[in-house]
N, C-alpha and C positions, 0 to 999 in steps of 0.2 A: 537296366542294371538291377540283380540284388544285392540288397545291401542287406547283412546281417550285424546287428548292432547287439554288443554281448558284452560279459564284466566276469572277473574271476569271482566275484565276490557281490551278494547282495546287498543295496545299501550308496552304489555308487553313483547311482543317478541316472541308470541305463534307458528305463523310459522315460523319464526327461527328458533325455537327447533325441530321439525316437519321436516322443509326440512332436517337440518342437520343431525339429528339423521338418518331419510332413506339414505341422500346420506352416509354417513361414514358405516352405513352397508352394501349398495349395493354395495363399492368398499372394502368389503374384497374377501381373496382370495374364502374362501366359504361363500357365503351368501345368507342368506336365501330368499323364497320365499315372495317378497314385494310386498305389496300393498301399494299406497298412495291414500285418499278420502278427498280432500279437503271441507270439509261440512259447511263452511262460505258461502254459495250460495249468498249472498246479494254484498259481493265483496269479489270475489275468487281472492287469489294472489300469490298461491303460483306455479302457473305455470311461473310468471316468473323467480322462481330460479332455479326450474326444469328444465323447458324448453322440454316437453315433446313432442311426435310427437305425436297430435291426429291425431285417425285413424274411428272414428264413432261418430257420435250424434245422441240421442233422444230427442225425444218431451217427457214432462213430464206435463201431465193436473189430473184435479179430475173431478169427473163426478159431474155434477150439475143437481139439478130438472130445468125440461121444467112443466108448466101445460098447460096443456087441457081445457083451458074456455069453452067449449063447454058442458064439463062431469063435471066440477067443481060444487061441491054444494055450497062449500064458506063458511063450518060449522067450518074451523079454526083448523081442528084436524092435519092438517101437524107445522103449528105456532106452536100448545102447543108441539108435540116433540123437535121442533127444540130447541135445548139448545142453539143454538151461535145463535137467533134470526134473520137468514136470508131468511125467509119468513114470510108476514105481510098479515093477511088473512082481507080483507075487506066486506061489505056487498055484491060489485058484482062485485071482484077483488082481485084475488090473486099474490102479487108483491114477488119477489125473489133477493135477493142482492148479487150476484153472491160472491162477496170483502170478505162475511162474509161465506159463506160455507166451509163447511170441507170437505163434500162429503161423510157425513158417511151414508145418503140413507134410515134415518129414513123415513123421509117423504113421498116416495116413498112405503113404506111397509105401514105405516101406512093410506095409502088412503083408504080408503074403494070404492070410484066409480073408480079407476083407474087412475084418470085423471092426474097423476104426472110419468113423465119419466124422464129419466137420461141422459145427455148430455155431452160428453168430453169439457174442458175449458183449453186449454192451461197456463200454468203457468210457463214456463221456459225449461232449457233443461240442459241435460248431456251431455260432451264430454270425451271423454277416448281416451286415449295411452298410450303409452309408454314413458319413459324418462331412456334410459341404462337399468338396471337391473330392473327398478321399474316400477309396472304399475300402471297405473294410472287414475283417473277421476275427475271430479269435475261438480257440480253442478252452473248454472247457472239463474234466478230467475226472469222475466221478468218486467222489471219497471212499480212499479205502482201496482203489486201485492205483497201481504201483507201477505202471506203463502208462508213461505220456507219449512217446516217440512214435506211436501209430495214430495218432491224432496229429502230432506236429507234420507229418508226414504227407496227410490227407490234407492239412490245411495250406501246406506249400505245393500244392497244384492247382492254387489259383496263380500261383506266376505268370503260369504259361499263357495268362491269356490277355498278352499284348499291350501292358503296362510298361511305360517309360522306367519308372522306378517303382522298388518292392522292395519296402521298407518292414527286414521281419527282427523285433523284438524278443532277442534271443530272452532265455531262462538264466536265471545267475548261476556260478558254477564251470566246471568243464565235465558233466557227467552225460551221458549217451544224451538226453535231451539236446543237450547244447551244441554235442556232437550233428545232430541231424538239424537242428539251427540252423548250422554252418554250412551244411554237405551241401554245395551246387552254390555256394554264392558266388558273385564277382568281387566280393571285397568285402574285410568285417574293421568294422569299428569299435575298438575296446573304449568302454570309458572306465577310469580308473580315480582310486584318491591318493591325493600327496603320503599316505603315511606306510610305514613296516607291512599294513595288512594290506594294503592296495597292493602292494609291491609284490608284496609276495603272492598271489593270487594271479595279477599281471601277467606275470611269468608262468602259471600254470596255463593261461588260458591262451598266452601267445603261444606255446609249444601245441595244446592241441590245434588253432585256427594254422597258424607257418609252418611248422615241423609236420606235423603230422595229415594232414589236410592240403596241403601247399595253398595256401591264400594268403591274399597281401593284406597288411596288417597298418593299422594308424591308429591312434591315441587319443580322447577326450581327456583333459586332468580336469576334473571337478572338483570341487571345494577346496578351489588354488589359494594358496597362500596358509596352510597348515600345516603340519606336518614339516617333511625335511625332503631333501633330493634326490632321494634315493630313487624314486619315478625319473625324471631327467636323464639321470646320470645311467638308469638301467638303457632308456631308449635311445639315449646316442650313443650308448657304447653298441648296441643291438642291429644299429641304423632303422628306427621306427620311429617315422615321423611323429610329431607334438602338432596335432592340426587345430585344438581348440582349447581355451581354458575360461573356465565360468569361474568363479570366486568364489568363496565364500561369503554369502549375502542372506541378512536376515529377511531381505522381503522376497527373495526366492522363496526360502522357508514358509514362510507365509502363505505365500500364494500356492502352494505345492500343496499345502494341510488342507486349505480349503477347496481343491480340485480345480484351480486356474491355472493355467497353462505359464510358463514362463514368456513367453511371448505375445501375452496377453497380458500379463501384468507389468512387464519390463519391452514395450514392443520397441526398440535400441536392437534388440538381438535379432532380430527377425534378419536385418542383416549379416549377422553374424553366422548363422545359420547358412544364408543359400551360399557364404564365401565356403563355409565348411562342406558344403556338396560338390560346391566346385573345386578344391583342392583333393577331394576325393576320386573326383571323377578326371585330375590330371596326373591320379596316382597310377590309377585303372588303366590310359593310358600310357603310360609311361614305361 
């Protein structure tokens, strides 16, 4: 199964639920085949709850057009494909804006004299290891560049390789990151807070994962007992299950600032945890 675990909003306590749920499965007596993929690549942080041993890195680039002034005609037909307008074809000059490509190589086909090739651009990197039972990676996104989603991208094809569960740490937000999060999961987990901003956030981000996406959808309320019911009263009116709620606890807080794991500082939850995989996984079913 993946599971992508996502928040409209940063601040909610996404990898929270994320580490703790992998470590309280990794430390039963049998436990299944974990992956963990931190896919916040802008600021990845869930290694340090983890605390994983990398053991490899890749470069992670998209290939960008080079042109050929030499074979260029300059008639503009690479500009009119390009949909994310990062080439600007001039009378006797064609400029390319590397910031704005995607790398999807229209322009390159579309050439009729050749004169446009394809060039690797560094844009961040992967590191993977291990952390005990759970392996791991996460994505890294190089400052200054403005596309995550081809790294989140590369880093969700470790799914494929034979993991019981794959547990990926969405980006806060509903923006194309979070989007490609999402794309191919069996199920997402919002975690949300009691208050106006959770709520409304909530809602933005149950419409991209249900509405737009079709994936089934359930609820973390973190920092229960704040705030007012407008969370509740949004998911029963919605029919989305309430599968977990943490409290608001100062020795959470605590242990969270110094990089201890909830489950390690309050090990009560660890149960609480494999109940909440399992309610997930008779959602999945269901």
């Amino acid at each position: 199964m993946i599971l992508t675990i996502a928040s409209g909003k940063g601040g909610t306590g996404k990898t929270t639920i994320a580490v703790n749920l992998a470590l309280s499965l990794a430390s039963q007596q049998h436990n299944p085949k974990l992956l963990f993929l931190d896919c916040d690549v802008e600021e990845p942080n869930a290694h340090l709850f983890l605390k994983p041993v990398i053991v490899r890195r890749e470069e992670v680039g998209i290939l960008i057009p080079h042109v050929d002034e030499a074979r260029c005609a300059h008639h503009g037909r690479c500009a009119e494909v390009c949909q994310y307008h990062a080439i600007a074809a001039l009378p006797n000059m064609t400029l390319v804006f590397p910031e704005l490509c995607h790398g999807c190589g229209g322009c390159t086909l579309e050439c009729p004299e050749q004169a446009i090739s394809e060039v690797s651009h560094t844009i961040g990197i992967i590191e993977e290891g291990r952390a005990g039972a759970i392996d791991f990676a996460h994505g890294v996104l190089n400052v200054g560049e403005p596309m995550a989603t081809p790294i989140i991208r590369q880093l969700k094809r470790r799914t494929s390789d034979g993991y019981d569960l794959s547990i990926l740490d969405a980006p806060p937000g509903t923006a194309c990151p979070v989007v490609e999060s999402m794309r191919g999961a069996d199920f997402v987990l919002m975690v949300t807070e009691p208050t106006p901003f959770g709520l409304h956030d909530l809602r933005l981000a149950v419409q991209v994962a249900r509405d737009e996406l079709d994936l089934p959808v359930a609820v973390v309320v973190n920092h229960d007992g704040v705030g007012d019911m407008g969370v509740d009263e949004y998911c029963a009116a919605e029919g989305i299950p309430i599968l977990m709620r943490i409290p608001l606890d100062r020795r959470i807080a605590e242990a969270y600032s110094m990089g201890i794991p909830l489950v390690k500082a309050l090990p009560v939850y660890r149960d609480q945890f494999r109940k909440l995989l399992a309610s997930i996984t008779r959602e999945v079913g269901a």
